[in-house]
C-alpha positions in Angstrom: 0.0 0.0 0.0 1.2 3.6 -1.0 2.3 5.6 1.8 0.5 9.2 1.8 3.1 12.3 1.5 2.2 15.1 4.7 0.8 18.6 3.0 3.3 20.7 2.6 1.7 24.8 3.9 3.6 27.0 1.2 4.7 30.6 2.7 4.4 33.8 0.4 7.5 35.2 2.4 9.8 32.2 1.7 9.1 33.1 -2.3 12.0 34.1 -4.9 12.0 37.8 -4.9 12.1 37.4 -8.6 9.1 36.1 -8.6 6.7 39.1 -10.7 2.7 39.0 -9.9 1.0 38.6 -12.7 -0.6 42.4 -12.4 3.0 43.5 -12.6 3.6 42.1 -16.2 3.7 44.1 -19.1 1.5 43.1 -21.5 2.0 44.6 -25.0 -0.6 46.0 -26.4 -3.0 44.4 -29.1 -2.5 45.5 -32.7 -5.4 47.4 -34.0 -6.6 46.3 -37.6 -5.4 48.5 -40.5 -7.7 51.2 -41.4 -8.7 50.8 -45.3 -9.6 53.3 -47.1 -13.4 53.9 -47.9 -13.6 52.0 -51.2 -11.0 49.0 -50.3 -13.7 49.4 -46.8 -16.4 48.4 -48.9 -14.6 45.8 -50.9 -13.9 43.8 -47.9 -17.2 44.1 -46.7 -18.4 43.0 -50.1 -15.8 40.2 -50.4 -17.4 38.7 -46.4 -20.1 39.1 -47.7 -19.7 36.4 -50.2 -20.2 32.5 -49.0 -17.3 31.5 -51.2 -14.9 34.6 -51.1 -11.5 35.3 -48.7 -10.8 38.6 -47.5 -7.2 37.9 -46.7 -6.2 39.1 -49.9 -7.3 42.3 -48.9 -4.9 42.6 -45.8 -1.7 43.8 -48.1 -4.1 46.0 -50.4 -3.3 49.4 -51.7 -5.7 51.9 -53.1 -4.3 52.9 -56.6 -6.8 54.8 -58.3 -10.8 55.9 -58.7 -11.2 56.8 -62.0 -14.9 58.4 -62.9 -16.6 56.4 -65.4 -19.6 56.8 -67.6 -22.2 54.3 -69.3 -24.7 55.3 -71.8 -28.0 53.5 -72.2 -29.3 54.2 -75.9 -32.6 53.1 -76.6 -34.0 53.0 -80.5 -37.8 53.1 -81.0 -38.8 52.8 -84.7 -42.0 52.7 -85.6 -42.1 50.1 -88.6 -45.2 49.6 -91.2 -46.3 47.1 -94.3 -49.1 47.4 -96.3 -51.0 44.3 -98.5 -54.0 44.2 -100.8 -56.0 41.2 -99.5 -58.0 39.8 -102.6 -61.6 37.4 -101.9 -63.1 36.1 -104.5 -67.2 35.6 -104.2 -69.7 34.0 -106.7 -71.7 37.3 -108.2 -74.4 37.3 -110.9 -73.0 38.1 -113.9 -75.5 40.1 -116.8 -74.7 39.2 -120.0 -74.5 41.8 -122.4 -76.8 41.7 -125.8 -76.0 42.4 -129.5 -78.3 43.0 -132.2 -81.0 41.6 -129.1 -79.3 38.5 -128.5 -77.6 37.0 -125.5 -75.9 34.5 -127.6 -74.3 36.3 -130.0 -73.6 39.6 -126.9 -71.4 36.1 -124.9 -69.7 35.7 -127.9 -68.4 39.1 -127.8 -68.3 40.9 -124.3 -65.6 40.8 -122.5 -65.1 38.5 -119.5 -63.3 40.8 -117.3 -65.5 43.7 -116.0 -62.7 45.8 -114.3 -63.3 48.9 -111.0 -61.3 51.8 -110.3 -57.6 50.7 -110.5 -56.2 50.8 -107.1 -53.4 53.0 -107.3 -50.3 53.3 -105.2 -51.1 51.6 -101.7 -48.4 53.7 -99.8 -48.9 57.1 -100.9 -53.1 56.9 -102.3 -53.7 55.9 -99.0 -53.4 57.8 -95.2 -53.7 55.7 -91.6 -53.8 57.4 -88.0 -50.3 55.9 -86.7 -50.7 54.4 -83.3 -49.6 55.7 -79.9 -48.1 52.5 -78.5 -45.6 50.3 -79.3 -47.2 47.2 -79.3 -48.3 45.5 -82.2 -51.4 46.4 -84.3 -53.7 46.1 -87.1 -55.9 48.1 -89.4 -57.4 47.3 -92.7 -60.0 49.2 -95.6 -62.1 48.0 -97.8 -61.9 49.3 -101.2 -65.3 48.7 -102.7 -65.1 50.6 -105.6 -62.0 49.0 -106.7 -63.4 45.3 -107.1 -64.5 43.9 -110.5 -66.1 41.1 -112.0 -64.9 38.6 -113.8 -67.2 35.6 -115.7 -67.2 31.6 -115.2 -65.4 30.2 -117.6 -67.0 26.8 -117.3 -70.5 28.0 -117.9 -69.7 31.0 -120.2 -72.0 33.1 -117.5 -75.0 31.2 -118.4 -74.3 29.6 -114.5 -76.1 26.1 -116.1 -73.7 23.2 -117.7 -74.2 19.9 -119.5 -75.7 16.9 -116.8 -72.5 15.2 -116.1 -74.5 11.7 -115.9 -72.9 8.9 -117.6 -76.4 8.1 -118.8 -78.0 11.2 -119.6 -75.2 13.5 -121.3 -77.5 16.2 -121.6 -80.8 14.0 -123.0 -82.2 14.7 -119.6 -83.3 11.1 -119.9 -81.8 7.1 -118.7 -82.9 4.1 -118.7 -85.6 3.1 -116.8 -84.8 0.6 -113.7 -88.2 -1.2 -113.7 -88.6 -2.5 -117.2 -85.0 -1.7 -118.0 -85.4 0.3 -121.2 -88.2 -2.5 -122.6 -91.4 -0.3 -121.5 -93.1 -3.5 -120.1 -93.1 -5.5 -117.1 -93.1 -9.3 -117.6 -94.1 -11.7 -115.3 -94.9 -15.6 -115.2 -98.6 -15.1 -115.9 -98.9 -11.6 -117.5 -97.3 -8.7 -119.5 -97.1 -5.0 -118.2 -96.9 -1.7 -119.7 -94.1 0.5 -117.5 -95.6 3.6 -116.8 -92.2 5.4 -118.4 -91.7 7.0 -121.6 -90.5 4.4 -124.0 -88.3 2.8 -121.2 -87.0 6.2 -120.5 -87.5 8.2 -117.1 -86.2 11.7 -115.6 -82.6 12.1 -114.9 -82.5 12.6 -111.4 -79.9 14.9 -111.5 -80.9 17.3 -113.9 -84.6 16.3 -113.2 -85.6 16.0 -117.1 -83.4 19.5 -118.2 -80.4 18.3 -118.7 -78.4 21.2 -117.0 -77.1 21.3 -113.7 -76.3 24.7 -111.7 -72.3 25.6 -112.8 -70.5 24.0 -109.5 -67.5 26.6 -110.1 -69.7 29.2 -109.5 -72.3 27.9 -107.9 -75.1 29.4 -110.5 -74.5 32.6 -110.6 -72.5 33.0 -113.9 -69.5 35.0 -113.1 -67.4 36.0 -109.6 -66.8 39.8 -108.1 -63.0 40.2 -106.7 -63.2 42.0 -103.9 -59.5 43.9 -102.2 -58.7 44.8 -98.8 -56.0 46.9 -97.7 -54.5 45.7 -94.5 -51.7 47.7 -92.3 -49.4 46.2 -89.8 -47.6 48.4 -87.2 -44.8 46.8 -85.4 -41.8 49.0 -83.1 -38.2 47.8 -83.7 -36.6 48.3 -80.4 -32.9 48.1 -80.1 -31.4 48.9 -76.9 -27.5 48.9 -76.8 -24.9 50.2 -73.8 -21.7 52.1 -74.3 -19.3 52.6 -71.9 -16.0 53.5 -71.2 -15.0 50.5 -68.3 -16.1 46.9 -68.2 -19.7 47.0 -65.7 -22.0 44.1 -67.8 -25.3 44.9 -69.3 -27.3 43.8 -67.1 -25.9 45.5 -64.3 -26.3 48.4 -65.8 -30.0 47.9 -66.3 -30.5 47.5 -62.7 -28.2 50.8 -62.0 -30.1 54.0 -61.1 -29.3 56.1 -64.4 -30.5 59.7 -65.2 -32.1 61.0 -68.5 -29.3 62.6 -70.9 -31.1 63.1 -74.3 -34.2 62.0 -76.0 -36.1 63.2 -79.4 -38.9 62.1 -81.2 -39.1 62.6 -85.1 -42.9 62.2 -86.6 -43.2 61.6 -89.9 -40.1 59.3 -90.4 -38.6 57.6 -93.5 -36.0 55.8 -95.1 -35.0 59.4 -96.7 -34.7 61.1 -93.5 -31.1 62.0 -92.0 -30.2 60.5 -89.0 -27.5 63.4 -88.5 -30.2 66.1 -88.6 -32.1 63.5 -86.0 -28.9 63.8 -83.6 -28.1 67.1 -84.2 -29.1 68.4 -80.7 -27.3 66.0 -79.2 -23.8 67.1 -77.1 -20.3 64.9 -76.6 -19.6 64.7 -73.0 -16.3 66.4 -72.8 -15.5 64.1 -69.6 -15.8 60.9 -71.7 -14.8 61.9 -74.8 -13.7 58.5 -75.7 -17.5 57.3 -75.8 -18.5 58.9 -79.3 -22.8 58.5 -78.9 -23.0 59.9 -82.5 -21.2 57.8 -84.2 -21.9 54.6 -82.4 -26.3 56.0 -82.7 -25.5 56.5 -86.1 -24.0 52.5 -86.5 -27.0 51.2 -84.5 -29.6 53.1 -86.8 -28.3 51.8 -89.9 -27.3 48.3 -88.6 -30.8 47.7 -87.2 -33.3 49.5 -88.5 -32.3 50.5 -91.7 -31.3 47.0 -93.2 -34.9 45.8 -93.0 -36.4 48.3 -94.9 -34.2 47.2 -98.1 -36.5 45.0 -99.4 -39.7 47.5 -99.3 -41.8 45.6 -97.9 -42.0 47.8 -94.9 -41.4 51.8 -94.2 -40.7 53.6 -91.0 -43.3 56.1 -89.8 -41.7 57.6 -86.2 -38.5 57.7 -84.9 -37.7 57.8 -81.0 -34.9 57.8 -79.1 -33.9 57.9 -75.3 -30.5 58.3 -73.8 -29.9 57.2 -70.2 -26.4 58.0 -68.2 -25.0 56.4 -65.4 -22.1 57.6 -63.6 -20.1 55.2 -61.1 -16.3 54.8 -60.5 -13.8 52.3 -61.1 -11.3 51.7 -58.4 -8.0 50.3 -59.1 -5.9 48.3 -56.0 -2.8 46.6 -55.4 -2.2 43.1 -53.5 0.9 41.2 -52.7 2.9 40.2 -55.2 2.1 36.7 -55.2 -1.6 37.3 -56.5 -1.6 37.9 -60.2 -4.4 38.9 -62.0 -5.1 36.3 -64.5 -8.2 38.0 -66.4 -5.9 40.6 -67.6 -1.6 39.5 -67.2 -0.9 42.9 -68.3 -2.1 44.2 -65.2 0.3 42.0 -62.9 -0.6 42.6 -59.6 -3.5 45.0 -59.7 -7.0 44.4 -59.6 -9.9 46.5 -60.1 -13.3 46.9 -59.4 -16.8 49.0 -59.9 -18.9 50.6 -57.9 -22.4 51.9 -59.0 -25.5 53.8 -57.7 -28.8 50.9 -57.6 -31.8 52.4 -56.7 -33.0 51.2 -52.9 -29.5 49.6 -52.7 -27.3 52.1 -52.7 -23.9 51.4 -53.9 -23.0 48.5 -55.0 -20.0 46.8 -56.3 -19.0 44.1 -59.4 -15.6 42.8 -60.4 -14.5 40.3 -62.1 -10.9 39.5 -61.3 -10.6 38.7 -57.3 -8.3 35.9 -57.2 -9.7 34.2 -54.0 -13.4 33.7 -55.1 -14.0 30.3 -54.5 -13.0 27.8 -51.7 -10.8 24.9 -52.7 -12.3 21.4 -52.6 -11.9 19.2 -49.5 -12.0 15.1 -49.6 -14.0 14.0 -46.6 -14.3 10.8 -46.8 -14.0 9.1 -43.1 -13.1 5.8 -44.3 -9.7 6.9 -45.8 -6.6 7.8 -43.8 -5.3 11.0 -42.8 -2.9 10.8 -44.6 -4.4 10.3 -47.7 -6.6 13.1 -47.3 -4.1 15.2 -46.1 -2.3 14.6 -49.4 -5.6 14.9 -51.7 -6.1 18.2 -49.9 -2.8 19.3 -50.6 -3.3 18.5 -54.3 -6.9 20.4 -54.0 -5.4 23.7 -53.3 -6.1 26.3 -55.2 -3.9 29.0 -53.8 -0.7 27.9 -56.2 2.0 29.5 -53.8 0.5 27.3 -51.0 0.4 24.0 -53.4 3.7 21.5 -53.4 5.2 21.1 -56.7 4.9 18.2 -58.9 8.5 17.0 -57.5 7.1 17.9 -53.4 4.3 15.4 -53.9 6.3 12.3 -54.0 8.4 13.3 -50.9 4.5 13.4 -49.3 4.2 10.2 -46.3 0.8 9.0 -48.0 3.0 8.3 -51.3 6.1 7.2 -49.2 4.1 4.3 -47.6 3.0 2.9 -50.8 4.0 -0.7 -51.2 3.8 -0.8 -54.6 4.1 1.4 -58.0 1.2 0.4 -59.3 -1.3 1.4 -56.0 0.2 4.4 -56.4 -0.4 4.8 -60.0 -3.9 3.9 -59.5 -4.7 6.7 -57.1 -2.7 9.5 -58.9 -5.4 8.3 -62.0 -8.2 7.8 -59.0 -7.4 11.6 -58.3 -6.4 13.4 -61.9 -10.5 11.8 -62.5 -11.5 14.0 -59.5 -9.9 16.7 -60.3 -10.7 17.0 -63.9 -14.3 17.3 -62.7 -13.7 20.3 -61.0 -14.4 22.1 -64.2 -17.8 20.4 -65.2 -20.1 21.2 -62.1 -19.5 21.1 -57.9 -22.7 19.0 -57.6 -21.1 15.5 -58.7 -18.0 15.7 -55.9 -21.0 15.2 -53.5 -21.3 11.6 -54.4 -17.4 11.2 -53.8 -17.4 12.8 -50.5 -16.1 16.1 -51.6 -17.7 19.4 -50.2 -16.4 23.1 -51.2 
């Protein structure tokens, strides 16, 4: 059995005189963070903002410039129009005309065509009320006075033809059914007169005439051509963005912008000038390199001219809306071991934009952070640290914190291999895993990887 040691009493007196309380200690003071400057502020904040961005980056950056920008939203409105003649043709009576008091002789010389008042040109005989909206419509006239008649040419206007009967041909007669052209019924014990005429009977399809109602036009001898003229309105709308920085489209559509120039041109056409159109409108002196003119004058005759070439259609109204939005681009500086791989020429600096969004205030887009995703990370429990300490490793997408090629093979998961060939299989296991990184994050969940 142990023996149990006496308590020792410990006296403060009988203490090293070196001995320092711990209130006595100087404790150096904490650092305080760096103070960023406003933008590089809001960059961070927009960077932790982000589920699959690092700030660290932003612990070495340096404000380099804020350079004023301008974007330009130019939006085309041109109100587009065709015209058609829509032609119906009707069955009408048709009067035949008489010579020396006969019909037959007046058929035999009128003419078939009984023309209306020609129809002239459809685009300048003709005037619409343009509409007020942009949306698609439709009007259409009739042009009564501009149909004409023209006769059958299978019944020569008479609007009766020959009985088409195989039997009657005309005769208005066939053969009788009962007594079958005989004109008597015989039986075992007597003979009987048919009550038909000379084993003939009625055709009953021209019921004993032997005409038939013309089935071109239906009787009536002739057909009227009636014409429609039928307007379409449609607005060609082209909306295009110039811009002296590199803030996408559609980010610029959701920016607050401010009305810079707009005129409307009624009556419009192909013959108008498109320089006298933007003759009111002023080069911003700031932005000089943004040429609205020019690039207005492109996107006229580019989009709206080309598809009045083939004269089908004519422009009527003209409208256009200019739209400006001013934001600033702000150039920083990291360490030198971040590179800006959108843009090489740039080295070390990256940039950003920050723009006005209405409800939102300012908000910010770039393009070339280099830390905005997480690296992958094999989780599987089953394997070894080791080995997912190495596939980790390999996983990195920070290259100054990845081994080299040569580094991987001094790594203790490879060390411990047994053989070439198990290691060959899971250098091919993880070049497959690897290579999927580019194709979509949602297949390394079935491998046990998580971002």
């Amino acid at each position: 059995m142990a023996k149990v040691q006496p308590e020792l009493p410990l006296d403060a007196v009988q203490l090293s005189e070196t001995a320092i309380p711990i209130e006595s200690t100087s404790l150096s003071p904490p650092k305080s963070p760096r103070q960023l400057p406003k933008h590089l502020a809001d960059f961070k904040h927009y960077v932790d903002s982000k589920c699959c961005y690092h700030s660290v980056a932003l612990d070495s950056a340096e404000l380099a410039d804020v350079q004023p920008k301008a974007a330009y939203r130019c939006q085309m409105k041109t109100l587009m129009e065709s015209r058609d003649l829509d032609w119906t043709k009707k069955a009408a009576s048709w009067q035949h005309e008489t010579v020396l008091f006969s019909e037959t002789l007046g058929r035999a010389f009128e003419d078939t065509k009984r023309p209306g008042r020609p129809v002239g040109d459809i685009w300048d005989d003709y005037t619409f009320d343009l509409p007020s909206s942009d949306s698609k419509s439709t009007d259409e006239r009739p042009l009564p006075e501009c149909s004409y008649l023209t006769r059958c040419s299978d019944c020569r206007g008479k609007g009766l033809v020959q009985c088409q009967n195989y039997e009657c041909k005309g005769s208005g007669k066939i053969t009788c059914t009962r007594c079958y052209g005989e004109g008597k019924v015989r039986t075992i014990d007597y003979v009987e007169y048919c009550n038909c005429s000379s084993g003939k009977i009625n055709c009953p399809d021209c019921k004993g005439g032997g005409k038939i109602h013309c089935s071109n036009c239906k009787g009536y001898g002739g057909f009227r051509h009636s014409v429609t003229l039928r307007v379409k309105w449609y607005t060609c709308i082209t909306t295009l963005y110039y811009q002296n920085s590199f803030l996408p489209e559609k980010r610029m559509e959701k920016a607050q912008r401010v009305l810079y120039w707009a005129n409307t041109q009624l009556p419009w056409s192909q013959n108008s000038s498109i320089d006298n159109f933007l003759l009111s409108l002023h080069e911003d002196e700031a932005h000089e390199n943004i040429n609205l003119k020019a690039n207005l004058t492109k996107q006229y005759r580019e989009k709206h001219m080309k598809p009045t070439s083939r004269g089908s259609e004519r422009m009527r109204r003209l409208i256009c809306t200019i739209e400006r939005l001013d934001f600033e681009e702000v150039h920083y500086t990291l360490d030198e071991k971040y590179v800006n791989k959108r843009d090489s020429t740039l080295g070390n600096t990256f940039r950003f934009c920050q723009f006005p969004v209405p409800g939102k205030g300012k908000m910010i887009y770039e393009n070339d952070y280099p830390l905005n995703r997480p690296s992958l990370e094999l989780t599987i429990d089953r394997l070894s640290h080791h080995c997912k300490e190495f596939v980790n490793t390999c996983l990195n997408k920070d290259e100054n914190q990845r081994p080299a090629y040569e580094q991987l093979f001094e790594n203790p998961f490879v060390q411990q291999a047994n053989e070439v060939s198990q290691a060959q299989h899971f250098v091919d296991y993880c070049s497959n895993m690897i290579d999927l990184v580019d194709k979509t994050t949602d297949t390394f969940d079935q491998y046990g990887f998580r971002p």
